[in-house]
MARKEGU-45585 format. One line per field, with one value per residue: residue in one letter; x, y, z of N, C-alpha, C, CB in turn. Coordinates in steps of 0.02 Angstrom, whole numbers, always signed. Glycine has a CB too. Example, Ala and Ser with C-alpha at 12.3 -4.5 7.8 and 13.67 -1.06 7.14 Angstrom:
2
r = c(A;S) .
nX = c(+660;+642) .
nY = c(-284;-112) .
nZ = c(+390;+354) .
caX = c(+615;+684) .
caY = c(-225;-53) .
caZ = c(+390;+357) .
cX = c(+660;+645) .
cY = c(-165;+2) .
cZ = c(+390;+394) .
cbX = c(+565;+704) .
cbY = c(-224;-30) .
cbZ = c(+452;+286) .
This chain:
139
r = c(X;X;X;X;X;X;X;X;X;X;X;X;X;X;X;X;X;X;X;X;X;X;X;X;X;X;X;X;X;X;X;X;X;X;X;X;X;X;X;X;X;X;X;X;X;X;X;X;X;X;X;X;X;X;X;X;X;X;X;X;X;X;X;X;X;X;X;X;X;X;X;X;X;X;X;X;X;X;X;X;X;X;X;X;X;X;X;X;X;X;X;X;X;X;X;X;X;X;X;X;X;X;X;X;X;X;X;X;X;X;X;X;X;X;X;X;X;X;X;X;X;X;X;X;X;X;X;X;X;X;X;X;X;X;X;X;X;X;X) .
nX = c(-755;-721;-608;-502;-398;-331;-278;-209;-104;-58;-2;+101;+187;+222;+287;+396;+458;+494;+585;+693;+743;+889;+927;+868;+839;+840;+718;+621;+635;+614;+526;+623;+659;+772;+888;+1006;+1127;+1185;+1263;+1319;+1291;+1326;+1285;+1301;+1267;+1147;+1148;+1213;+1178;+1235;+1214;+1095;+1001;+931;+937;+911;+796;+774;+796;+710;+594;+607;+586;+449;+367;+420;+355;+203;+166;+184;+70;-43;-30;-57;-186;-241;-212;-289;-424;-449;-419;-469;-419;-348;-234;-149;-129;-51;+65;+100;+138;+241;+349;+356;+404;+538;+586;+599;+689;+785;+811;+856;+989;+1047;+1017;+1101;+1068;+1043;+981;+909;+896;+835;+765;+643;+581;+541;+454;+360;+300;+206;+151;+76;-2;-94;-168;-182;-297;-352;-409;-473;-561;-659;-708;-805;-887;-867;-893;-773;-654) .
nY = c(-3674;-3753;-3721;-3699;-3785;-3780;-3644;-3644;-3748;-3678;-3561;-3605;-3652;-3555;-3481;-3554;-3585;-3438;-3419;-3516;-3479;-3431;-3315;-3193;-3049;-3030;-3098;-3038;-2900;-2921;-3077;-3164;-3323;-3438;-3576;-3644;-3786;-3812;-3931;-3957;-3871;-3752;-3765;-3687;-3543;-3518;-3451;-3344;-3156;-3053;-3001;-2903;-2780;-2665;-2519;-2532;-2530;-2629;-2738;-2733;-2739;-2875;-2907;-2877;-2959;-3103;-3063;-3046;-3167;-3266;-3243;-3244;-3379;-3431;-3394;-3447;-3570;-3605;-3568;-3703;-3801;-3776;-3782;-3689;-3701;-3819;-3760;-3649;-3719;-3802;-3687;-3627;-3745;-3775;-3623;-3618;-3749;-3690;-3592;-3693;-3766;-3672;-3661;-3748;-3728;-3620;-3497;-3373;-3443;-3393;-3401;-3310;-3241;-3354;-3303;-3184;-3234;-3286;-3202;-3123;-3250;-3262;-3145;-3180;-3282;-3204;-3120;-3208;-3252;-3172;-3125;-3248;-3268;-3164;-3226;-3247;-3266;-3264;-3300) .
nZ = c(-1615;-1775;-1854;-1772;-1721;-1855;-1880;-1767;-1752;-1892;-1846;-1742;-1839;-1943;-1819;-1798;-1928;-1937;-1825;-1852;-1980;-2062;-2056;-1982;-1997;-2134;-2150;-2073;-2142;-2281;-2307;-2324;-2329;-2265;-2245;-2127;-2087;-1909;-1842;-1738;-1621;-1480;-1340;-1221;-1273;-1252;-1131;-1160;-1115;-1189;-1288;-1301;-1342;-1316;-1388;-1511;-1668;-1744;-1643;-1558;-1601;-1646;-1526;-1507;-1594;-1547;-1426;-1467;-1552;-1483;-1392;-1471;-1522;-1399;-1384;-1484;-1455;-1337;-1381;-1452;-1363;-1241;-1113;-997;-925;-974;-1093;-1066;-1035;-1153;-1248;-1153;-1156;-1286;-1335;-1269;-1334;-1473;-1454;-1420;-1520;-1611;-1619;-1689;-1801;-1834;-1774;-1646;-1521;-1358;-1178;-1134;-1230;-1209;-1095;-1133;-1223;-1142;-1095;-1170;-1172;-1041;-1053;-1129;-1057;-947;-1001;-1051;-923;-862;-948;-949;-820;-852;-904;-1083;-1252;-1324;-1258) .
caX = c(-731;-706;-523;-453;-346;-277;-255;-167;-53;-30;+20;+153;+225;+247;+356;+457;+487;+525;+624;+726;+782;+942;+947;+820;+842;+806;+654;+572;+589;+630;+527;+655;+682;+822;+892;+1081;+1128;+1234;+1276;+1361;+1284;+1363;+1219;+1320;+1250;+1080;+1164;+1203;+1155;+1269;+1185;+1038;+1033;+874;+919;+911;+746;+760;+817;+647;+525;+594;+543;+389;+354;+420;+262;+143;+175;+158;+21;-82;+3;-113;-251;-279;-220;-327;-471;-436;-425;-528;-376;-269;-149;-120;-122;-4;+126;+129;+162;+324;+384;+357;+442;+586;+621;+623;+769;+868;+840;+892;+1035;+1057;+1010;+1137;+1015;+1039;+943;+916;+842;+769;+688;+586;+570;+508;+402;+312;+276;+155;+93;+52;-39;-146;-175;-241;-346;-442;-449;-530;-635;-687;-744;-846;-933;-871;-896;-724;-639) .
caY = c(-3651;-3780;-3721;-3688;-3819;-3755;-3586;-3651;-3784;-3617;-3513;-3633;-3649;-3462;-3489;-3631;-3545;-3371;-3452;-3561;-3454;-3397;-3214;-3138;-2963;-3046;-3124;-2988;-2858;-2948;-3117;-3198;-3357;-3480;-3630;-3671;-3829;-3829;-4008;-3950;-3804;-3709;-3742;-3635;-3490;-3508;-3400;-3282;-3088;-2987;-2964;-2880;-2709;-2601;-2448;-2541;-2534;-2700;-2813;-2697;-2765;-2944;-2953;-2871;-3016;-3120;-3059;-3050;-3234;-3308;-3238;-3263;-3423;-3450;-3382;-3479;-3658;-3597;-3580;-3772;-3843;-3739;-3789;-3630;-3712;-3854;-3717;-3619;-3768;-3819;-3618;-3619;-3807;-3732;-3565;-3678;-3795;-3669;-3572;-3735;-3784;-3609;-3684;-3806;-3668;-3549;-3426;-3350;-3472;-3389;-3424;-3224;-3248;-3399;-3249;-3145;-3251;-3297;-3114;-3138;-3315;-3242;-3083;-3190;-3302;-3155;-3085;-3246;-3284;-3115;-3136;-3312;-3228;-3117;-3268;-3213;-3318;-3269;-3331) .
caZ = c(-1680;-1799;-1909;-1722;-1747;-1905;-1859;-1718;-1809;-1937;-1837;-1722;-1909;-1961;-1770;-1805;-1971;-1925;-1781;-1876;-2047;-2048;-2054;-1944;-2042;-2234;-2158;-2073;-2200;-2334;-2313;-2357;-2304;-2302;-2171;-2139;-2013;-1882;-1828;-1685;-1573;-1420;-1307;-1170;-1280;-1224;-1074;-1156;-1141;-1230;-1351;-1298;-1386;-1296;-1410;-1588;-1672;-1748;-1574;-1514;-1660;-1653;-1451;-1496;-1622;-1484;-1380;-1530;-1586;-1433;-1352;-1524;-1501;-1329;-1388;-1538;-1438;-1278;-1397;-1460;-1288;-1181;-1026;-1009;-903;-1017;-1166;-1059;-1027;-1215;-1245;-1125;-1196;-1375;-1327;-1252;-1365;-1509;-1438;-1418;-1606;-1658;-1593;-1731;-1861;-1872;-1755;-1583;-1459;-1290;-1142;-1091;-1271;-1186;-1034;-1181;-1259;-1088;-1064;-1206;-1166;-961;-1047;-1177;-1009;-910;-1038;-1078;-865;-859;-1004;-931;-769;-882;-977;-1121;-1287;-1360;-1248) .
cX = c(-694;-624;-483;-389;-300;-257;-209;-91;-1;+31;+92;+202;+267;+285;+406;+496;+529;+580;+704;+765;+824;+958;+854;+794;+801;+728;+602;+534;+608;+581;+558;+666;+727;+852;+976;+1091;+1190;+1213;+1300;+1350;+1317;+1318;+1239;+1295;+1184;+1078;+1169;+1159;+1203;+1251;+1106;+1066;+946;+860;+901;+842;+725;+765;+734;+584;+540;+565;+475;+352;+355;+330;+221;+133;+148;+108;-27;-73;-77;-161;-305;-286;-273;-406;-493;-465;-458;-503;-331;-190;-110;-98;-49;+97;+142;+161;+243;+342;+406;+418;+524;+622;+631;+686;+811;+859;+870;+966;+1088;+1046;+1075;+1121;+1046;+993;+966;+882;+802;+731;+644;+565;+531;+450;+341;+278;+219;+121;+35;+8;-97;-185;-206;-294;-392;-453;-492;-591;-683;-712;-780;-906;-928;-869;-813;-680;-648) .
cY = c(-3709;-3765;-3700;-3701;-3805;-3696;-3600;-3687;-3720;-3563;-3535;-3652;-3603;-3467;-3504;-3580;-3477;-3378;-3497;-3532;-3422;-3344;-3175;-3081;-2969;-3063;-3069;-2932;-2871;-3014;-3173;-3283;-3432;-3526;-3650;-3708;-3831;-3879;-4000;-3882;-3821;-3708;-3693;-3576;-3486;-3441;-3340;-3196;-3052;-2965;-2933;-2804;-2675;-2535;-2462;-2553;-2625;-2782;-2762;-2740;-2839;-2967;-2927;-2937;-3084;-3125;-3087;-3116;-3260;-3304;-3254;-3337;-3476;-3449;-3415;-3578;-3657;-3602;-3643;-3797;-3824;-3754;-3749;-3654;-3763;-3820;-3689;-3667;-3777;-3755;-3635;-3682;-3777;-3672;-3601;-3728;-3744;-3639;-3624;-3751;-3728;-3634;-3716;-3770;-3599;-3486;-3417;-3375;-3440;-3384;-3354;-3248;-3281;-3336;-3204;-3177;-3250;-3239;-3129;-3176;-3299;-3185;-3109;-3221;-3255;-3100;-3158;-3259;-3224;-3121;-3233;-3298;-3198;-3159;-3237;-3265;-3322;-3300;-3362) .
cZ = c(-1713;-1833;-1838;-1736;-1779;-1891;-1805;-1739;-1852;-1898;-1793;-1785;-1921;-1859;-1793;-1877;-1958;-1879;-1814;-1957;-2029;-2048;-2044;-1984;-2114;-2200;-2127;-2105;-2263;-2369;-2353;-2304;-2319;-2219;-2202;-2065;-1999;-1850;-1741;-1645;-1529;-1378;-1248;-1206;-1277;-1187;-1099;-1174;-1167;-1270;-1348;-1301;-1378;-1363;-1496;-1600;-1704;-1708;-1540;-1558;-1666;-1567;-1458;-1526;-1593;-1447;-1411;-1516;-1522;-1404;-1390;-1513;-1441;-1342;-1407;-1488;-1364;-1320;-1434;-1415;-1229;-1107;-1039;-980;-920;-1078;-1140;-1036;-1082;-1237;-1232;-1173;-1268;-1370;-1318;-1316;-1440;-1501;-1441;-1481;-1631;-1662;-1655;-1800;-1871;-1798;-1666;-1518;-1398;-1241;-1111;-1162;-1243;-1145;-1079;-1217;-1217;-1058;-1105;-1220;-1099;-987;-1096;-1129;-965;-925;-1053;-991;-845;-889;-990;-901;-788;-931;-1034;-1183;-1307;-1309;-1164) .
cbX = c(-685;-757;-509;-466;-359;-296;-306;-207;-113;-102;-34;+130;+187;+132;+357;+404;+440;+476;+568;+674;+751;+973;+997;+858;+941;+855;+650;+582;+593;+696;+496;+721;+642;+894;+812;+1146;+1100;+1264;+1350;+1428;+1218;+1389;+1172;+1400;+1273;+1061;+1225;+1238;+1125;+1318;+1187;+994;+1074;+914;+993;+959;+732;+788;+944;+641;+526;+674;+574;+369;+388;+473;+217;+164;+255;+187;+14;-63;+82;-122;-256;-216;-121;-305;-479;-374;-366;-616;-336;-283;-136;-157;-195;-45;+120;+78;+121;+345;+325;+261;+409;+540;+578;+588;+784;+888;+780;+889;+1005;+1005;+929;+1077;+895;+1026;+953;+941;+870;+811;+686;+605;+644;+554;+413;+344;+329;+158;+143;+123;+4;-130;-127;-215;-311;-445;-402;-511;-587;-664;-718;-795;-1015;-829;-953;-704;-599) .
cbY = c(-3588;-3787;-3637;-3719;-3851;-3753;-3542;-3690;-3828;-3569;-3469;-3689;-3643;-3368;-3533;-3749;-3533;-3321;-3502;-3622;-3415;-3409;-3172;-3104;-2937;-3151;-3197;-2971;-2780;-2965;-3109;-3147;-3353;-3419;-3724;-3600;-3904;-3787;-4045;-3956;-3779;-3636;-3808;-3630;-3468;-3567;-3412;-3290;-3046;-2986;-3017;-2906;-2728;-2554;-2388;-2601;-2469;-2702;-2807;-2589;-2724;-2986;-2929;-2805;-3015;-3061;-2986;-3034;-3261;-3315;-3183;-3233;-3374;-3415;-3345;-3470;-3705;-3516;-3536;-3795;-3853;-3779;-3866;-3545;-3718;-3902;-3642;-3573;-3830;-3848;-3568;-3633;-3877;-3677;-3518;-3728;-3874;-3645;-3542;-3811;-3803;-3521;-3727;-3871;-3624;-3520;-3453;-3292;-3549;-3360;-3478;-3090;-3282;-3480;-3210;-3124;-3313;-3331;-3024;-3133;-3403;-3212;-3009;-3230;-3325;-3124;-3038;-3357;-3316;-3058;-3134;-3360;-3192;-3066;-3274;-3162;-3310;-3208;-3315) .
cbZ = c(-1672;-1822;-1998;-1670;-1771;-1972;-1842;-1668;-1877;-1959;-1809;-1683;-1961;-1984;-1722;-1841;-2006;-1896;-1748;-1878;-2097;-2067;-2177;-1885;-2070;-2302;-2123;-2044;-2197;-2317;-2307;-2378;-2280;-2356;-2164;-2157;-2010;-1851;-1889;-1711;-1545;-1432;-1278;-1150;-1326;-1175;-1036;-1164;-1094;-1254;-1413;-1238;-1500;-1215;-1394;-1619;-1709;-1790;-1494;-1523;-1754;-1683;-1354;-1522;-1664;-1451;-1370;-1620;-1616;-1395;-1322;-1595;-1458;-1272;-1411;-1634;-1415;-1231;-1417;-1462;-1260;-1186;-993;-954;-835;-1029;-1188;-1005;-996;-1267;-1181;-1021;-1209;-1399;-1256;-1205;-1369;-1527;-1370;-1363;-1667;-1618;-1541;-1714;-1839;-1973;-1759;-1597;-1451;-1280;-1084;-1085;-1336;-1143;-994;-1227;-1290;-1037;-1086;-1236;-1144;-896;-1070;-1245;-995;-873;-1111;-1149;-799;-885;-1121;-915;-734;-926;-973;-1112;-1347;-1393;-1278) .
């Protein structure tokens, strides 16, 4: 598939972006988006969980997006490179290094998000090694 590439590129964008605007809330249902720098992150808050909030519908729809993103994420750079476990290393790195720039944004970098994201890089990963076993064109 020739626009792989771009779709792939595109879509590590719409990350970095969504990742990186300062108010989570404006940009999901708002698309709003907007960037404020901190010079000086707290990387000790990688650690933390306190703020994980199970019962709120909007900390539920940003880890689903979480999933989403990333596993689309795989799909699209697995169908690029045709090596899952090079696709699936740039994945984590990617996943990874966005939380620590959030860092530098204003945003909530933490390291279960990477744990969250990888849920949805490991399930795009065992849907194309299935569908590989299956000779399958898509993937």
């Amino acid at each position: 598939m020739k626009s792989t590439p771009y779709f792939t590129l595109l879509c590590a964008a719409f990350i970095l972006v969504a990742a990186l605007t300062s108010d989570a809330h404006a940009f999901l249902y708002y698309q709003k988006v907007s960037f404020k720098l901190n010079a000086s992150p707290i990387f000790s808050d990688l650690l933390i969980t306190s703020d994980i909030h199970l019962n709120s519908k909007f900390y539920l729809t940003q880890k689903l997006g979480h999933i989403s993103a990333f596993g689309f994420l795989y799909f699209l750079l697995y169908l690029w490179i045709r090596k899952p476990n090079k696709a699936f290393v740039i994945c984590t790195l990617f996943a990874l290094s966005t939380e620590i720039i959030q860092l530098y944004f204003g945003r909530n970098g933490r390291l279960y998000d990477v744990g969250i994201d990888m849920i949805g890089v490991g399930l795009a990963y065992l849907v194309c090694w299935w569908r590989e076993g299956r000779n399958s064109y898509l993937c």
